[in-house]
N, C-alpha and C positions, 0 to 999 in steps of 0.2 A: 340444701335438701339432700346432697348426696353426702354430706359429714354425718345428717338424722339418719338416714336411714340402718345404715348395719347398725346403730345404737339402740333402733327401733324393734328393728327383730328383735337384737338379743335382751331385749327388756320386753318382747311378747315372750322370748321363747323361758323368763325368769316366771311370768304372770301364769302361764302356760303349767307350769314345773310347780306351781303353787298348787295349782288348779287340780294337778295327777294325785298331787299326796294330800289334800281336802280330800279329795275323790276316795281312796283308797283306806282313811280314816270313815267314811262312813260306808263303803262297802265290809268294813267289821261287824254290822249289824243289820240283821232281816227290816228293821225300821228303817232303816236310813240307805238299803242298798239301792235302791232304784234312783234315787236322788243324788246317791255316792255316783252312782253309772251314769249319770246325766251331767254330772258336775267334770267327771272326766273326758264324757266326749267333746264339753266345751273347751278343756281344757286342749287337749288333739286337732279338735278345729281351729283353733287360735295357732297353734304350732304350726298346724299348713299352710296357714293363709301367710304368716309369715315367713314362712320356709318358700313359701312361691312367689316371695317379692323378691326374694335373694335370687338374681339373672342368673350367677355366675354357676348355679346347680339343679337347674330345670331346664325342661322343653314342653312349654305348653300345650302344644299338642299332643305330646303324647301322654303327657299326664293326664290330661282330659278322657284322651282313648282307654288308658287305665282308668280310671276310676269310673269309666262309664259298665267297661266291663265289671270289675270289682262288683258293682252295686248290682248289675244285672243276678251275678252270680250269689253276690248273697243277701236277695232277697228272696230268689227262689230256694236257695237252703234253708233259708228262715221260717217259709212255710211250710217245708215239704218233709224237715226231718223231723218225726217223733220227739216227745219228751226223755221219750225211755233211749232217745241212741243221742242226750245230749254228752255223755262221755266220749263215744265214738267223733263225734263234732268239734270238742275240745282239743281230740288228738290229733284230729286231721290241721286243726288252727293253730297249735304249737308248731306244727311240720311247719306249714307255710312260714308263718315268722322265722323259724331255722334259716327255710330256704331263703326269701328278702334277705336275709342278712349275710345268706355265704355268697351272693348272687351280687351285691356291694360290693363284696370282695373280690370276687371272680372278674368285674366289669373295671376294676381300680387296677387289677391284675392287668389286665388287658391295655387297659388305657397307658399306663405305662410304659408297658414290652416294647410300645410301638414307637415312646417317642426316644429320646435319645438319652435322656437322663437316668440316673441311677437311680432305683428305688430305695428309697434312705430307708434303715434302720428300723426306726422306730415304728415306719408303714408299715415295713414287711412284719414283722412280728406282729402286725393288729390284723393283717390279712390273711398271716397262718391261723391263728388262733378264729379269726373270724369263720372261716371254712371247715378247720376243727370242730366248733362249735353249732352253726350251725350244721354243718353237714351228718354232725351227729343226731342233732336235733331233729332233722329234717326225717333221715331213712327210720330212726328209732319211733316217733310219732306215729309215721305212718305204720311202722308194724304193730305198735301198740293200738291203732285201731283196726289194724286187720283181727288181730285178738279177741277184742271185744265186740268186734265185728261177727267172729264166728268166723272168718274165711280161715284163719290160721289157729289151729287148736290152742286151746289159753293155758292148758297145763303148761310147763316149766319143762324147753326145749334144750338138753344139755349132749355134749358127745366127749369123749376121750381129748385129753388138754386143749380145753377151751383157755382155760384159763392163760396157755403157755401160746395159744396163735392170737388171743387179743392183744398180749405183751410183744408179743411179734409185730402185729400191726402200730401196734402205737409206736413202736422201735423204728418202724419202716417211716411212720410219718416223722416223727423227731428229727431222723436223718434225712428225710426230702427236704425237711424243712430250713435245716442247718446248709443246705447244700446253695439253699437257695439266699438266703440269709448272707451266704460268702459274696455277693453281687456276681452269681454266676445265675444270671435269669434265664429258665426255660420253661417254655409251656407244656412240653412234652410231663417235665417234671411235678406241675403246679398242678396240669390237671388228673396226675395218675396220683397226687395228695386229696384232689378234689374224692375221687374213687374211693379211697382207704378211708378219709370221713366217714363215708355214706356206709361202708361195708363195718366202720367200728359201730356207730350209731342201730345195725341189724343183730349184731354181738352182744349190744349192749340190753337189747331188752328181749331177746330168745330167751335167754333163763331164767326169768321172771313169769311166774301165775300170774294168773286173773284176778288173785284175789286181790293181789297187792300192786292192782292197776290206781289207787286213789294217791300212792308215792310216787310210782310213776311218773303220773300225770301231772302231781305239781312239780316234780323235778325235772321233767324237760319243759313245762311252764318256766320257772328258773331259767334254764338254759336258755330258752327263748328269748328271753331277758338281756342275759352274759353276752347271744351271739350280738342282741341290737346294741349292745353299749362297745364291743368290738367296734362294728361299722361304724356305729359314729366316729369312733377315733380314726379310724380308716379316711372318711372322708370330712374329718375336723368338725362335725355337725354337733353345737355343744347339747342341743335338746335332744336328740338320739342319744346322746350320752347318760344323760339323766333321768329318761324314761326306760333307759336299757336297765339302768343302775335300780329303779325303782321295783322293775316287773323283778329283774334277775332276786332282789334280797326278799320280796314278799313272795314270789316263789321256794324260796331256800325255809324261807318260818313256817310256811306252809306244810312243805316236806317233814319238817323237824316234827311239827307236831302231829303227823298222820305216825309219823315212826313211834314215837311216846305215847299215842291212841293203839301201838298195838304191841308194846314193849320190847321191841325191836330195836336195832341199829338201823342206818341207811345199808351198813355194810353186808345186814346179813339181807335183807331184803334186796339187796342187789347182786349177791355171788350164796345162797345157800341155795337157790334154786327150789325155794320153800315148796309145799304143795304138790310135788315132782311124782310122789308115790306113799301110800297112805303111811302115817306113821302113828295108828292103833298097835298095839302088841299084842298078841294071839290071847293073852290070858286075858286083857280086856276085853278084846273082841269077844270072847267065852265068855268072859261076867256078862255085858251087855247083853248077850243073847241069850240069857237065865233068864233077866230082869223084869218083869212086867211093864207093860205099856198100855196104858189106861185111853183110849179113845171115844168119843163122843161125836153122835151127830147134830147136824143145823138148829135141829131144835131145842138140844140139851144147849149148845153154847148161847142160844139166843139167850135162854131162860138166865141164866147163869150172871149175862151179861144185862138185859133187860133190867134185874132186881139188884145190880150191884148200884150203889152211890158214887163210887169211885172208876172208873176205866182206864188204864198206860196202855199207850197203843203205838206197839214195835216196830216201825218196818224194815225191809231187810231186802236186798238184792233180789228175793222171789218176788215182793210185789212189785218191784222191778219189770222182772222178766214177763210178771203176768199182766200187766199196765192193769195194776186194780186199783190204784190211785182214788180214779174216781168215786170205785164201788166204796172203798172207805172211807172218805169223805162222807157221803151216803151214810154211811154207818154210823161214824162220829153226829148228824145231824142228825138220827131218827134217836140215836140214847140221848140227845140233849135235852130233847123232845119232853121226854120222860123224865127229866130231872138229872140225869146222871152224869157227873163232870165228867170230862176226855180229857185227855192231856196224852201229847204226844214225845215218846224217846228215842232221840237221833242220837246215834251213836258216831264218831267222826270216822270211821272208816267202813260204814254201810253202805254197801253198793260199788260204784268201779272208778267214781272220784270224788273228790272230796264237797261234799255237798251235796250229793246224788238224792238221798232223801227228802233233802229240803225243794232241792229243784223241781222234782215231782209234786210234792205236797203242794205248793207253792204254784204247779201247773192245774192243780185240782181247787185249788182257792182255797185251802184249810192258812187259815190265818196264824200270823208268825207269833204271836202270843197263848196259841197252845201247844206250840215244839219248843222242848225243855234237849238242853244238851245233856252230857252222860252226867257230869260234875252235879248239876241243878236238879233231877228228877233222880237220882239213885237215893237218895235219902227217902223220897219220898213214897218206895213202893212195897214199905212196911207198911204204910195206909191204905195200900190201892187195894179194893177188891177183885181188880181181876186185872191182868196184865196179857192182856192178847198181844203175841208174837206173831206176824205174818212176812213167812220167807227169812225170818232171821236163823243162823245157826251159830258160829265160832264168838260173836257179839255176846251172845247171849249163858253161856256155855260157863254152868260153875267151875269147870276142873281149872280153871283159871285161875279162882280163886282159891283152890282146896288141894290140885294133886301136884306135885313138885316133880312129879315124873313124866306132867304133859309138856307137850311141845309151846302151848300155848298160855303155860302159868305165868303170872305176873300181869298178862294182858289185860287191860283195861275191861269190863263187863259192863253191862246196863245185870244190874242186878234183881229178875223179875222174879227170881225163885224165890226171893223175898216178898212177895204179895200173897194174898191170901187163897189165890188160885191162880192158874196160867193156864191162858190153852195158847196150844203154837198151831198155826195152818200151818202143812209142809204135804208135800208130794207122798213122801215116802220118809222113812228111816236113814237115808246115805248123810254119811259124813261131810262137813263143810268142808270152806276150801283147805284148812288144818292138815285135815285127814284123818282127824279125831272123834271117837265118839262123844255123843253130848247127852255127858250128865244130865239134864234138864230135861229131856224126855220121860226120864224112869223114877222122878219123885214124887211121894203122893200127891203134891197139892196139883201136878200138871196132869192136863188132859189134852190131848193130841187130836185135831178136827184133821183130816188128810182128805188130798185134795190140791186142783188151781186155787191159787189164791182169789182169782177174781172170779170162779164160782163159787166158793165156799161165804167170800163175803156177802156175795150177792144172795145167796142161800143166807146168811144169817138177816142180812137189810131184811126180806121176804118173812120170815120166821119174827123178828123184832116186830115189825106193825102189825104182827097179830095177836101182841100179848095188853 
């Protein structure tokens, strides 16, 4: 029995590791993601159960005591945060995994100091970089949801050589590191590297907008990932290793493809400090403000919308903000009513992470077979008769595709100006998070309904049942 058993685990923790990447192939797709998330937590509970027959790396009770807290805590997060602050939720849950995993390190740290033996080599270097990593993880997370929070203004926070005290800090950690590395263990030293983590990780997302919270968020996703496959090596746990390895590469493709959603590097999205201060040029700003802007109220857009055959319907970080989710759901079922196909275009970088539109739609029940991605519905809105944009700006924004002297040419577009009319809800005329004005205002086929989003819709729902 005691020859079976480590055989045992480590053939749950293979069945287990089968289980994360089945899991992760079908969270590729809105059909199969809930059953992709059900396939992975079995996969997770399979990992614990046999992670807790191994004596030599638990204590029952206090595990117990953890997970009872754990569960306390998030089942009331579960209920109690909004749809619209699931970004804010995500960034708070990268942090944690950061911290578990520098807090491995920290305790392996420790465990050591005290006994008599030399910390070998190849630990030490999985428990710098484990503290590295997550400690970056951790303090950066958390201010990327203070951000998006509102607590901490989301423009793009920069001062006089940043660039030259983060090379400083990372300098400083390299050399604790090195120092320590020499089998010259100190605490004094490991936890004043513990510090410079957490301070590189607040450096690291200050210069970064809001807009380009959706790279971000998968990139310390990632991280999250890198610190868990550290600790594993930290404390030899091969399934930590491999579920570190799994989170850390499908966070990295993640990132890739939020960058390519908006024709960007990582690099400049992470040091141009995009967004910082408008970048219109006075002569545009002047054309712009020549330009006519055609507006329409509730009941012109109802009619508009009522008698089209066709409907693409935008959303965008405002209906977001405005949680009008519901109201257009509402919307999309009273035109269905009336014969007129919807069909929905999610752009991959709408909203403040990646999927943020889906997540909402999807909290309102609009069914994952009428959200078409940019690739799938841009073709198709030379057919549409009306292309209603609600809350979208920079997404949507021909100078993308047309002016080589925007900030944001090249960028990907859901292409509405191509329909046979648009109306955009928007508050007001302000630039996205660019800084740009948007073309797509001032063309004739668009008309501008202005306005909350979730009263303008609700104003159309109302105007619609009465034609």
């Amino acid at each position: 029995m005691s020859d079976f058993l480590p055989t045992g685990i480590q053939l749950s923790y293979l069945v287990a590791a089968s289980l994360f990447i089945l899991g992760l192939k079908k969270l590729g797709s809105p059909a199969t993601a809930r059953k992709g998330n059900f396939v992975a937590a079995v996969g997770m509970l399979l990992a614990i159960i046999a992670t807790m027959l191994d004596q030599q790396v638990l204590n029952y009770e206090m595990i117990l005591v953890g997970l009872a807290i754990g569960s306390v805590i998030g089942v009331v997060v579960a209920y109690k945060v909004q749809m619209t602050e699931i970004p804010q939720m995500v960034g708070l849950l990268n942090g944690l995994g950061g911290a578990s995993s520098a807090l491995i390190a920290v305790a392996e740290f420790w465990r050591l100091l005290g006994s008599s033996q030399t910390i070998p080599f190849d630990v030490n270097i999985s428990m710098l970089l484990d503290v590295l990593i997550g400690g970056v993880t951790l303090s950066g997370s958390f201010l990327a949801f203070a951000k998006l929070q509102g607590l901490v203004s989301g423009t793009p926070i920069t001062f006089p050589f940043q660039g030259l005290f983060n090379l400083l800090l990372l300098g400083t950690y390299i050399a604790g590191s090195t120092y320590l590395i020499m089998s010259r263990d100190s605490l004094p030293i490991f936890l004043a590297l513990v510090a410079v983590s957490l301070v590189l990780g607040v450096m690291f997302v200050l210069p970064i907008g809001g807009g380009d919270m959706p790279v971000v968020i998968s990139l310390l996703n990632s991280l999250s990932g890198v610190a868990a496959g550290a600790a594993g090596f930290v404390v030899m746990n091969n399934m930590l290793i491999i579920a570190g390895a799994l989170v850390g590469a499908s966070g990295l493709i993640l990132t890739e493809i939020m960058c390519k959603a908006m024709n960007r590097s990582l690099f400049s999205v992470l040091f141009s400090a995009f967004g910082s201060v408008s970048t219109a040029t006075g002569d545009a700003a002047a054309g712009a403000s020549n330009q006519i802007v055609r507006s329409i109220d509730p009941e012109e857009g109802a009619m508009m919308l009522g008698y089209a055959r066709s409907v693409v319907i935008v959303p965008g970080y405002g209906m977001a903000v405005a949680q009008a989710q519901h109201s257009v759901r509402e919307l999309a079922d009273q035109l269905e009513r009336m014969g007129v196909d919807v069909k929905y275009a999610i752009h991959p970088v709408a909203g403040r992470m990646p999927g943020h539109m889906n997540v909402l739609l999807a909290e309102a029940n609009v069914a994952y077979t009428q959200l078409y991605d940019m690739d799938d519905i841009n073709p198709q809105f030379e057919q549409a008769d009306v292309a209603l944009v609600i809350g979208a700006n920079d997404v949507v924004n021909p100078a993308a595709r047309s002016d080589t002297n925007s900030p944001i040419y090249g960028m990907p577009i859901l292409e509405v100006d191509r329909a046979r009319q648009t109306i955009v809800i928007k508050r007001g005329m302000s630039a996205g998070f660019a800084g740009v004005d948007n073309e797509l205002f001032y063309k004739d086929k668009t008309t501008m309904l202005f306005g909350s989003a979730k009263d303008m819709v609700a104003k159309l729902v109302a105007e619609v049942k009465q034609l």
